[in-house]
C-alpha positions as CSV (number, residue, x, y, z in Angstrom):
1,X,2.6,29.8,38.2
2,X,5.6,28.0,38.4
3,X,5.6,24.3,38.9
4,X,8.5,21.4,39.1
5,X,7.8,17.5,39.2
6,X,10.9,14.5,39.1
7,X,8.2,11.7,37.7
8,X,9.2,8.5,37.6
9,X,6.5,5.9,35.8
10,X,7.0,2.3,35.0
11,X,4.7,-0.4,33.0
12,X,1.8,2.1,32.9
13,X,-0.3,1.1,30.0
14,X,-2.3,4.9,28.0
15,X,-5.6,3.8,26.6
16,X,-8.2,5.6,24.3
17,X,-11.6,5.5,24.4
18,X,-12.4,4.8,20.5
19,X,-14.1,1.5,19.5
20,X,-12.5,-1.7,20.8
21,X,-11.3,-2.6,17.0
22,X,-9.3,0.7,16.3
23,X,-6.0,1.1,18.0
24,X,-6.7,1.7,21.9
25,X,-3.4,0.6,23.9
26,X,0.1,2.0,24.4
27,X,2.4,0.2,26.8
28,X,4.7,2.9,28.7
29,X,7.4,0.5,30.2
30,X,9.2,3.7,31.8
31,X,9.4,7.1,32.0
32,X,12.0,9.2,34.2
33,X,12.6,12.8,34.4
34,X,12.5,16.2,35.0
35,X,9.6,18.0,34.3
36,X,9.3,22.0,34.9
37,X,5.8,23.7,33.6
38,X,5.5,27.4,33.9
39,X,1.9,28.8,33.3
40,X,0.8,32.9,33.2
41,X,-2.6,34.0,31.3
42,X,-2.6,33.0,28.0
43,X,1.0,31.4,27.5
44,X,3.1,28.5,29.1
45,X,6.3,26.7,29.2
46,X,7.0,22.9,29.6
47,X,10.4,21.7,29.7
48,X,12.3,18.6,30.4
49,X,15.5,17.6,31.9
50,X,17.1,13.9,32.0
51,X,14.3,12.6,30.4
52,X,14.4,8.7,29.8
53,X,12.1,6.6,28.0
54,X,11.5,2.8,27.1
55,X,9.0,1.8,24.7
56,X,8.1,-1.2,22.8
57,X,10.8,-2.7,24.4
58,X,13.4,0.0,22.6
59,X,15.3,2.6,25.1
60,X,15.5,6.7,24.2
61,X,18.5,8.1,24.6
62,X,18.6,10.9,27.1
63,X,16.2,13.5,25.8
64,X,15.8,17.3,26.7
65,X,12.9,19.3,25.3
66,X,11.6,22.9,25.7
67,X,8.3,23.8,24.2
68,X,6.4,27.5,24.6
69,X,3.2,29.2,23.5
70,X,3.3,33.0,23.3
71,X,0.3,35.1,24.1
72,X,0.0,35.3,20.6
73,X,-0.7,31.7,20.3
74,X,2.8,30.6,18.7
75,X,4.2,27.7,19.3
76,X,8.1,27.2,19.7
77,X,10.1,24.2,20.7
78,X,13.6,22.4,20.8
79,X,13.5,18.4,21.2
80,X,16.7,16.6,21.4
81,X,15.4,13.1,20.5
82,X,11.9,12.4,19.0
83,X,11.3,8.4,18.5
84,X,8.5,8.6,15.9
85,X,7.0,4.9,15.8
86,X,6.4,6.3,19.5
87,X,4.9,9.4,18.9
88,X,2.7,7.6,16.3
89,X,1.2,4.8,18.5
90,X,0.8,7.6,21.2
91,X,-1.0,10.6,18.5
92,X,-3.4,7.4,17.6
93,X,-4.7,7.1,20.6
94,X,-6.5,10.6,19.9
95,X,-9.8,10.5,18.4
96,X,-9.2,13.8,16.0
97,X,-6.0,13.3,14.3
98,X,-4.7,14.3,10.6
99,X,-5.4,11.6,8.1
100,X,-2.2,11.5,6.7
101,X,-0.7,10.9,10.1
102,X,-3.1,8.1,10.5
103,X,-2.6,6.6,7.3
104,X,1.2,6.7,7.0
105,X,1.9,5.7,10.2
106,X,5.3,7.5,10.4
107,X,8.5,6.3,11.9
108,X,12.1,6.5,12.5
109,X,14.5,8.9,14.7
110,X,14.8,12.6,14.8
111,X,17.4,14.5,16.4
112,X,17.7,18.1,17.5
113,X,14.7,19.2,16.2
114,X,13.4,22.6,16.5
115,X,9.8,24.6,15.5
116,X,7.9,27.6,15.6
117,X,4.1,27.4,14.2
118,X,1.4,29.9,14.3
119,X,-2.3,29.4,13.3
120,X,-1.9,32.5,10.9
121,X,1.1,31.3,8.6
122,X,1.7,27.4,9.7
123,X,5.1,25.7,10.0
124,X,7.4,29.0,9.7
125,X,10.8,26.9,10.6
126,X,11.7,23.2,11.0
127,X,15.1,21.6,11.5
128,X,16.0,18.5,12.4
129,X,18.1,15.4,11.5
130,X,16.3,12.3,10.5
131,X,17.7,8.7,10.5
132,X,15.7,5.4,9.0
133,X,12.3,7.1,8.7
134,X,9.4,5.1,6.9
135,X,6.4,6.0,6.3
136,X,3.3,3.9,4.2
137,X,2.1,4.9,1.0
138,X,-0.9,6.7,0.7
139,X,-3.4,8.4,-1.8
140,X,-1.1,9.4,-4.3
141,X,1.8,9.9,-2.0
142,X,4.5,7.2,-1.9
143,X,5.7,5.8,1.1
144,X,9.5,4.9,1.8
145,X,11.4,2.8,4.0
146,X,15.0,4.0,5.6
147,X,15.1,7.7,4.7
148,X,18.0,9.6,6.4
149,X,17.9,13.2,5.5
150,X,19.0,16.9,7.8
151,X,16.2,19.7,7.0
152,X,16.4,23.5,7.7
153,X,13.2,25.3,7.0
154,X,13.0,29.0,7.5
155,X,9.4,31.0,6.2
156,X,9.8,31.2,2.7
157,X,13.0,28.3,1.8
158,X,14.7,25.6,3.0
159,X,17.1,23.1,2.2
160,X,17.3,19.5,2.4
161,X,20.0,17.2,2.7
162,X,19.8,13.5,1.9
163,X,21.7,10.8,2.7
164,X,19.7,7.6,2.7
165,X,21.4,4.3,2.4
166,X,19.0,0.9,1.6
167,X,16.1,2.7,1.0
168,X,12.8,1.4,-0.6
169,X,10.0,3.2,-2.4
170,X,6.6,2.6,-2.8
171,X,4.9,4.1,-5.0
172,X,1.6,1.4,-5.2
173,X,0.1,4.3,-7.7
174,X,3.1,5.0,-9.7
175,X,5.2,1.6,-10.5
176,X,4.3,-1.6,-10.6
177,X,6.9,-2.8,-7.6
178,X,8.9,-0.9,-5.0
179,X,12.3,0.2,-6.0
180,X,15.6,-0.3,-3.9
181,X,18.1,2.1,-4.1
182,X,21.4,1.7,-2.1
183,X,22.3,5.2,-2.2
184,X,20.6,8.6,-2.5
185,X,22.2,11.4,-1.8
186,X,22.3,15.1,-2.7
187,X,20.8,18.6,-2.0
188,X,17.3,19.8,-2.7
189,X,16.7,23.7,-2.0
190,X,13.6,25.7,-2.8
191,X,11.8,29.0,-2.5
192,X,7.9,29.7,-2.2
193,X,7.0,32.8,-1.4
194,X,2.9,34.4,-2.8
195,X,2.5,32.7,-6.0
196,X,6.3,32.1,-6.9
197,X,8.1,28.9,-6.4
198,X,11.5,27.5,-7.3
199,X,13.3,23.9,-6.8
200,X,17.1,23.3,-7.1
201,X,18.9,20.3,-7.1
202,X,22.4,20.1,-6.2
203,X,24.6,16.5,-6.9
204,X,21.0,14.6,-6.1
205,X,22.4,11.4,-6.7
206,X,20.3,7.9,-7.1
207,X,22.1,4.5,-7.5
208,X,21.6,1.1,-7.4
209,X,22.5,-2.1,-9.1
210,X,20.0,-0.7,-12.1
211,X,21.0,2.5,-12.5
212,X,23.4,5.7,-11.5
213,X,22.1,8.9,-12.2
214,X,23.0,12.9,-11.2
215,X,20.9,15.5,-11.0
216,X,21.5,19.2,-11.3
217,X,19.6,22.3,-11.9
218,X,15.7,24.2,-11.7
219,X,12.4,24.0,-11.6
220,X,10.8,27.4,-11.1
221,X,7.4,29.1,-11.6
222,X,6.3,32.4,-11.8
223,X,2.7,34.3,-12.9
224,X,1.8,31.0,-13.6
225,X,4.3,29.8,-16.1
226,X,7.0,26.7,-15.3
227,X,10.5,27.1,-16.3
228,X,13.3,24.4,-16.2
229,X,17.1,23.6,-16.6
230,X,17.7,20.1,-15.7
231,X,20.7,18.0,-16.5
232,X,20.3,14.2,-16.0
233,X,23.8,12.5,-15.8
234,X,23.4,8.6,-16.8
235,X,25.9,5.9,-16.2
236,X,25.4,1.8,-16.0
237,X,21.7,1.8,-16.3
238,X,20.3,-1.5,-17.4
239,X,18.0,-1.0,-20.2
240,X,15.9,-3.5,-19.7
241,X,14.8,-2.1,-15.7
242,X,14.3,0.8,-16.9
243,X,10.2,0.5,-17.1
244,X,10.3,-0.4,-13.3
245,X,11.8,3.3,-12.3
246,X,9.0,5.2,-14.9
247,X,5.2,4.9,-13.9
248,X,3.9,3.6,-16.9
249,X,0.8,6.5,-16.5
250,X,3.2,9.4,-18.1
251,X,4.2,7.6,-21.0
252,X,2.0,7.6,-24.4
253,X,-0.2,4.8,-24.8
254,X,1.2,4.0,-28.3
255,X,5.3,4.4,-27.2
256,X,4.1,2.5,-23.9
257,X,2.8,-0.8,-25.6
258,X,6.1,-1.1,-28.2
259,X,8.5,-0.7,-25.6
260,X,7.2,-3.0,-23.2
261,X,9.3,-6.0,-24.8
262,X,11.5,-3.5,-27.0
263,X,14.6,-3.0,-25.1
264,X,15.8,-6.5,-23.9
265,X,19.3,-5.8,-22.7
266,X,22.1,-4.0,-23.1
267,X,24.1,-1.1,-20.6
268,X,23.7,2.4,-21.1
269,X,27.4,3.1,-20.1
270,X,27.1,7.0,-19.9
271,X,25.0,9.5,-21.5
272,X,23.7,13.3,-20.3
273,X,19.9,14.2,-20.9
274,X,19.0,17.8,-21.1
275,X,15.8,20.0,-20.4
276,X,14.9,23.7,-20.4
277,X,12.5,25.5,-20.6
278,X,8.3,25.1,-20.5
279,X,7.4,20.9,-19.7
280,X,3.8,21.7,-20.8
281,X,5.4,22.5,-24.3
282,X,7.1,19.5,-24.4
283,X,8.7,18.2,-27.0
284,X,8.9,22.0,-28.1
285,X,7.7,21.2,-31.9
286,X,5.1,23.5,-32.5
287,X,6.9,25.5,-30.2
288,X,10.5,25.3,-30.5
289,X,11.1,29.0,-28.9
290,X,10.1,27.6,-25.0
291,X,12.5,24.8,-24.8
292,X,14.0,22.1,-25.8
293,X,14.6,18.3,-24.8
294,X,18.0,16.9,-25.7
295,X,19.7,13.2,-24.8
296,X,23.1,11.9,-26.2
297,X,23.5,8.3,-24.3
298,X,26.6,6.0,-24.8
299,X,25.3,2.3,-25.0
300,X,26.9,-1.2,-25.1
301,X,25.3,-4.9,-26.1
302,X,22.4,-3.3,-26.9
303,X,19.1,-6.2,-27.7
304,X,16.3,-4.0,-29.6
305,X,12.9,-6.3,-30.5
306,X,12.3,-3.7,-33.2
307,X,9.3,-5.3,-35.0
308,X,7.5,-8.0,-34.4
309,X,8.6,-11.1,-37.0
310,X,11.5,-9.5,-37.7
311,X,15.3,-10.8,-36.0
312,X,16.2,-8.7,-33.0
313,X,19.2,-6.5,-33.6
314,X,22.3,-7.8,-31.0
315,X,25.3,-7.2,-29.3
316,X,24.7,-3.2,-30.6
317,X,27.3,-0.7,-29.5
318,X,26.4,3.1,-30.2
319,X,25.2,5.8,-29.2
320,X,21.3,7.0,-28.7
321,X,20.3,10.8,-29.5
322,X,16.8,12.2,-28.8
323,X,16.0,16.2,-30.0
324,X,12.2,16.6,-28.8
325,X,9.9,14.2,-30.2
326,X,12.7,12.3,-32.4
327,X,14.8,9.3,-30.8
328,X,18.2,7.6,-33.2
329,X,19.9,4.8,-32.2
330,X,23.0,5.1,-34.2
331,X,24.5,1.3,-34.3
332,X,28.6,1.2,-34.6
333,X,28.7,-2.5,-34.5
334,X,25.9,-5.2,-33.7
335,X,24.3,-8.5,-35.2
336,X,21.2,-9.6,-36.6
337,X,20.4,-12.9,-37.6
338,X,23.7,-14.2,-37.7
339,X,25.1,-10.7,-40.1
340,X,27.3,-8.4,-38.4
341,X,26.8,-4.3,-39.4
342,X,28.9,-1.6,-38.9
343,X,26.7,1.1,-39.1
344,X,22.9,0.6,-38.9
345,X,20.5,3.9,-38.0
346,X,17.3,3.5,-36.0
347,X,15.1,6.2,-35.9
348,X,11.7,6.7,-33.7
349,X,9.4,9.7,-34.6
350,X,6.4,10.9,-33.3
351,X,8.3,9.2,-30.1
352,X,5.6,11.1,-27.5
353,X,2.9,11.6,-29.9
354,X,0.2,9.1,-31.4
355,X,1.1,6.8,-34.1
356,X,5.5,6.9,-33.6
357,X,6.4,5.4,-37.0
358,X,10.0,3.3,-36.4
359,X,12.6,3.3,-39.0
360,X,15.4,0.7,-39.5
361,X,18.5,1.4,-42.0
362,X,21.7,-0.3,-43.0
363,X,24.4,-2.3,-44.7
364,X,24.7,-5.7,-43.1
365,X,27.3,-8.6,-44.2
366,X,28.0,-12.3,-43.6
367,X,27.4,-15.6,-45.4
368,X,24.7,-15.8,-48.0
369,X,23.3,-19.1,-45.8
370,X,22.5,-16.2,-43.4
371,X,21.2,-14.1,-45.7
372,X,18.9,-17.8,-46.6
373,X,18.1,-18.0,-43.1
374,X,17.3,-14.3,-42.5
375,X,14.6,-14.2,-45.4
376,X,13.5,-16.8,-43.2
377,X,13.2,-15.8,-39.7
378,X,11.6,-12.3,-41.4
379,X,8.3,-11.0,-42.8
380,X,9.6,-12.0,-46.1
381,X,9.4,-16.0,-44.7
382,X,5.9,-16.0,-46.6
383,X,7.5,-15.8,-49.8
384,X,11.0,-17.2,-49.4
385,X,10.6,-19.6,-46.1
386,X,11.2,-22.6,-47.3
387,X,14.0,-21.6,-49.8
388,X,16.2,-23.6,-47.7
389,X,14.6,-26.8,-48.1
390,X,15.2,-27.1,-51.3
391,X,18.6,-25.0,-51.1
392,X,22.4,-25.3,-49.8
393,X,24.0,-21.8,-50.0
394,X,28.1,-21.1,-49.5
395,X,30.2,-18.0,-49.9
396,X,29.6,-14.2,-48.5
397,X,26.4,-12.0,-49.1
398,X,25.2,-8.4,-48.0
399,X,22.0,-7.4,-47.1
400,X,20.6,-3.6,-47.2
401,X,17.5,-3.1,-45.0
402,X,14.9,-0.6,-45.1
403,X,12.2,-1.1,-42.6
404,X,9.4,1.0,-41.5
405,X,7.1,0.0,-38.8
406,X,4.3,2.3,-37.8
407,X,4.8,0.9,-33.8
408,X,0.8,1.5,-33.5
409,X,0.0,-0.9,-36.3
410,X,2.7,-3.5,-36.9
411,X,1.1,-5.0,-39.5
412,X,1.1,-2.1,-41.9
413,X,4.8,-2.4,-41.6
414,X,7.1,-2.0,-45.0
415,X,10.2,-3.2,-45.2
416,X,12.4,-3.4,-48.6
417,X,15.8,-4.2,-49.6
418,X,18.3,-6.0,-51.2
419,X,20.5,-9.0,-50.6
420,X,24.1,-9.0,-52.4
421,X,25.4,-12.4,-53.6
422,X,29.4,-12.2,-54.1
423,X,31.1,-15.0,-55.1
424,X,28.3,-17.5,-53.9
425,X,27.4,-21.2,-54.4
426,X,24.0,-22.8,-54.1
427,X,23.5,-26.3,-54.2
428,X,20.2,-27.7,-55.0
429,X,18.7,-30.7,-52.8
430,X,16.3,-31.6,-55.6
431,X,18.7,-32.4,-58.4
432,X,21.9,-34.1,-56.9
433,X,24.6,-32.3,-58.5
434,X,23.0,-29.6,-59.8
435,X,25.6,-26.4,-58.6
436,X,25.1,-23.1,-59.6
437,X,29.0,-21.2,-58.9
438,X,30.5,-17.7,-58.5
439,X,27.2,-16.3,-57.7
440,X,27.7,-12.0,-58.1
441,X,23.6,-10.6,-58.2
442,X,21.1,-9.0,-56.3
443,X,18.2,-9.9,-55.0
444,X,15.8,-7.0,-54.5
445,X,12.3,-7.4,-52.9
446,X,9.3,-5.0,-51.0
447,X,7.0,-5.5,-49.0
448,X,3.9,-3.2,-47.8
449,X,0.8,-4.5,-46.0
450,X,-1.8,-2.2,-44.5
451,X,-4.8,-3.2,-42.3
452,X,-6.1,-6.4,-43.3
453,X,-5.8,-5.7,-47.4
454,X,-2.4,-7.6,-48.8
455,X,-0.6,-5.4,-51.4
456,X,1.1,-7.8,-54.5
457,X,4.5,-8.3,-53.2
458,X,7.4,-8.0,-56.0
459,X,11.2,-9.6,-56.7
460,X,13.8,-9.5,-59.1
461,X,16.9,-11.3,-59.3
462,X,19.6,-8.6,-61.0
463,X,22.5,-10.4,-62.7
């Protein structure tokens, strides 16, 4: 049977027949074509020609479309133009529809698309272009605003191109606030055939004002076992975002609560991060022989709250290394508490493991009225806080740090040291006129504390 109808349909208003407080109404403000439906036995083709469409108050651009079933029940079609907030308001009129489709509520335009699905094996191909689709979050599925993407799926691969500009995620599960990104662009490819898989990324690129990252390489998996080589390029990511872009869920509990207020600024300027091998033997310690985790990062005006009561560490320029379950922050130049440093090492271990013990060592130099005031803005204020009430201090000192800090249990931190007096004057606000001149000694000190039990704490001035 062959059939052809020129339909022309204007304000007509589709209604369902679910319950009065669901979604029951479409408005239809035109439809014009040419429609062509050719029916034998068990298959049938619909097609049409010149087809225009207003809805919501939004015109289609001219559409075509051809869509078939075969005898043996596949399906085939080519669409030239698919408005999806459309299709959506139209597919929720039905009473039996997917859930996701219900729940996301898709949207956006889709251009030359083209399908063949069979009840057997699914989706088999899919192409299209895509331009600002959104869709809601839902389950554990984020949902995205302003996606623009082409896909080409044949059986067993595909590939997908994005090229999204302004687009949001949300990811209420994941991160604690969408995400903006004003560029993502890049290749995604991937194989799935029986109980194989493999992804490859090619230039995926992610930037905004936060961050500029580059992704290259594989995931793949095979009788059951994940393999990876991933290369993460990094350039002018703010430290201090960096907890909006990572769902707080992956990372250990004990690394999660020190770094909540432990980076406070700073620029990662560039830096490369490296993975291969098995992620469930990650961070390849016990196992060093399936993979291994590597990072090398370039950073500038770095701000690290390292331990609670003790000065931050400033203004840091360095670099930051990472081999498994090890982080060090090796510090070129910086401040703390007024002393500037050349070289001070930070080291985090145990970095994705329970109890990460933190580590801070180096030389720093400056006035020894800084090195007054940094006794007291540390730990060791309980012993020498108010030295400088009673104190005036002139010339240059050096402090050498040693600081461990168990990040789980702050208080069981030790930290020990020494401060250098060279060529120093201290004037005493007790006695007027009481100087004590050309000051060359060292001033050594410890100090443990576990739990709630107090070790003795111990000084000695070295002439």
């Amino acid at each position: 049977m062959l059939a052809g109808l020129e339909l022309e349909l204007s304000d007509t208003t589709l209604s369902s027949s679910k319950p009065a407080d669901e979604f029951t109404e479409v408005s239809l403000e035109q439809l014009v074509g040419h429609f062509q439906l050719d029916y034998t036995a068990n298959q049938w083709q619909v097609e049409g020609k010149q087809v225009q469409i207003r809805m919501a108050g939004e015109d289609w651009p001219m559409t075509t479309f051809d869509v078939k079933r075969e005898q043996s029940g596949a399906l085939s079609g080519d669409v030239s133009f698919v408005r999806l907030s459309d299709v959506t308001a139209m597919a929720l009129l039905m009473n039996e529809m997917p859930a996701i489709l219900v729940n996301t509520k898709p949207a956006g335009d889709l251009q030359n698309v083209a399908f063949t699905y069979t009840e057997q094996t699914g989706l088999d191909e899919l192409s299209m272009s895509a331009s600002g689709v959104s869709f809601l979050p839902w389950q554990d599925y984020p949902g995205a605003n302003d996606v623009s993407f082409s896909l080409d799926k044949k059986k067993y691969k595909g590939t997908l191109e994005l090229n999204s500009r302004a687009t949001s995620i949300y990811a209420d599960t994941w991160l604690p606030d969408s995400v903006l990104f004003d560029s993502i662009t890049g290749q995604l490819t991937w194989q799935n055939q029986d109980a194989s898989w493999r992804v490859n990324a090619d230039a995926l690129q992610i930037w905004n004002d936060d961050l500029n990252i580059l992704l290259n390489g594989e995931i793949q998996q095979a009788n059951g076992i994940t393999d990876t080589n991933l290369i993460l390029t990094i350039q002018d990511v703010v430290v201090n975002t960096w907890r909006n872009y990572v769902p707080k869920r992956i990372l250990p509990a004990d690394f999660e609560e020190w770094s909540a207020d432990a980076f406070r600024q700073g620029i990662i300027r560039s830096g490369t991060i490296t993975m291969k091998g098995d992620p469930s033997a990650f961070p390849f310690e016990s196992e060093p022989e399936r993979g291994s985790f590597d990072m090398k990062l370039n950073v500038e005006d770095v701000q690290l709250h390292y331990g609670p009561g003790w000065p931050d560490i400033m203004h840091v320029n360095g670099t930051v290394e990472g081999q498994g379950n090890n982080l060090l922050i090796q510090s070129e130049s910086g401040q703390i508490a007024g002393f500037n440093f050349n070289k001070v090492t930070t080291t985090i271990s145990n970095l994705v493991k329970s109890n990460p013990i933190l580590k801070v060592s180096g030389l720093l130099n400056g006035s020894t009225s800084n090195a007054l005031a940094f006794l007291k803005q540390s730990p060791l204020k309980s012993r020498f806080g108010s030295i400088d009430d009673w104190l005036q201090a002139k010339g240059s000192s050096d402090i050498q740090l040693d600081l461990t800090v168990p990040l789980v249990d702050p208080d069981s931190a030790q930290a020990k040291g020494y401060v250098s007096f060279n060529q120093s004057q201290l004037i005493t606000k007790a006695i007027t006129g009481l100087e004590v001149n050309k000051i060359n000694g060292r001033l050594f000190s410890v100090i443990r504390a576990y739990q709630q039990k107090k070790l003795p704490r111990q000084h000695l001035m070295n002439p």
